[in-house]
C-alpha positions as MATLAB code, in Angstrom:
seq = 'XXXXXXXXXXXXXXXXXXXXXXXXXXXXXXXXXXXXXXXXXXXXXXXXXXXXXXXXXXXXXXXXXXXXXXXXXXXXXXXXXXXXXXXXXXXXXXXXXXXXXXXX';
ca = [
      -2.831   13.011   10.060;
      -3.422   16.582    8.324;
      -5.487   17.871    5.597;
      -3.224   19.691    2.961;
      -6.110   21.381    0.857;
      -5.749   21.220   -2.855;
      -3.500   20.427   -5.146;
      -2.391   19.634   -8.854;
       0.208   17.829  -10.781;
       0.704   20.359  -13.689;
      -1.234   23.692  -15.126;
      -3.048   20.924  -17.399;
      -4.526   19.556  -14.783;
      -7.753   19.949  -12.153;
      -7.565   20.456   -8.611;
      -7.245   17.462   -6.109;
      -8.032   16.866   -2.563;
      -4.561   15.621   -0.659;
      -4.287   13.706    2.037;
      -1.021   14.115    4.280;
      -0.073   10.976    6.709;
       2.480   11.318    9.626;
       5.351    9.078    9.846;
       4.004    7.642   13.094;
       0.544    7.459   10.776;
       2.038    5.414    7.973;
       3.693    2.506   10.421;
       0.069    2.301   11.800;
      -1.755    1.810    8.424;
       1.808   -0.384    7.312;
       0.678   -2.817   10.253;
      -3.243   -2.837    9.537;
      -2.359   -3.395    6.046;
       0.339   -5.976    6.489;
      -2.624   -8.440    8.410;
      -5.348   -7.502    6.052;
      -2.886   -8.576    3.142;
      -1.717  -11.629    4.904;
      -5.632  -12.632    5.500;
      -6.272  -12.161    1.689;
      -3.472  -14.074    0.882;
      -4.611  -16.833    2.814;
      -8.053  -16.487    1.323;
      -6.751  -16.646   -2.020;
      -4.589  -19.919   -1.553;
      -7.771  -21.091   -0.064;
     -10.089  -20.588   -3.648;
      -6.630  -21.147   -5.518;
      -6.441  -24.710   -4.198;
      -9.816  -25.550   -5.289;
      -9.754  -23.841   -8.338;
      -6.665  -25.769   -9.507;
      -8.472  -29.569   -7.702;
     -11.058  -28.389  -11.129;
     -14.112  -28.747   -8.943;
     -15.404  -24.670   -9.145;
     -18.570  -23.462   -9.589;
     -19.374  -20.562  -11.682;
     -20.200  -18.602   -8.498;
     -16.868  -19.762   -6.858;
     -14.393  -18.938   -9.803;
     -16.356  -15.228   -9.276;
     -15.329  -15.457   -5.745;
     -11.896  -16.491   -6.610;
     -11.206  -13.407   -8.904;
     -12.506  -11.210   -6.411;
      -9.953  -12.975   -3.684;
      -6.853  -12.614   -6.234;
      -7.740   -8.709   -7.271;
      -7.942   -7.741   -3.474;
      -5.107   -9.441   -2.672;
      -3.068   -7.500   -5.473;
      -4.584   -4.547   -4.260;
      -3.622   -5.191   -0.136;
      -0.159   -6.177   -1.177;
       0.414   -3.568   -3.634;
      -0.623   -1.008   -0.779;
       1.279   -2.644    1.694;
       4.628   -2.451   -0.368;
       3.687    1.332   -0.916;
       3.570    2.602    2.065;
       7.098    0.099    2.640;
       8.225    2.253    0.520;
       7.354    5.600    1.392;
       8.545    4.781    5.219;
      12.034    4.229    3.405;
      12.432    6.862    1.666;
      11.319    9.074    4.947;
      14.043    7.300    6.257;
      16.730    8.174    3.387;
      15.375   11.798    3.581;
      15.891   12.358    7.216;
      19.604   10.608    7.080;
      20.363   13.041    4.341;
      19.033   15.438    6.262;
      20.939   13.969    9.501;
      23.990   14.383    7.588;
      23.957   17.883    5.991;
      23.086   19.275    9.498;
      26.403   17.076   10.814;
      28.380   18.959    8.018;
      29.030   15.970    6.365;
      28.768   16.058    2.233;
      25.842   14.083    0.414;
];
């Protein structure tokens, strides 16, 4: 993992702090996030079940919305960084391929 420094999307726009992740960093955080996101889903079929039995406290159905938003959030992140690990993977093929001589 590296620090970039600063950056910004557009003239318009204030600075940001940027984060840069490895390759070998993103499969690490793909397979911490892939069991927290399958232990939230579990959690969430757990106060789904007894929200839809009726039988929920007011307390509870606050638990339950808390279960279902960080379950969104651990799968959401989880198919992100799916994604980014592919498209490393298109880029380096391309790449593969241009230094081969072949034509994208």
């Amino acid at each position: 993992m590296s620090f970039i420094g600063e950056s910004r999307k557009g003239n318009d726009r204030q600075w940001e702090l940027v984060l840069a992740l490895e390759e070998s960093d993103c499969k690490a955080l793909l397979k911490t996030i892939q069991r927290i996101a399958i232990h939230d889903r579990k959690n969430y079929e757990k106060w789904k079940d007894i929200h839809d039995g009726g039988e929920m406290t007011t307390r509870q159905e606050t638990v339950f919305i808390k279960a279902e938003e960080r379950m969104e959030i651990t799968e959401a992140l989880f198919d992100n960084i799916k994604v980014f690990l592919k498209r490393i993977a298109q880029i380096e093929e391309h790449n593969n391929q241009i230094l081969k001589g072949a034509t994208p």
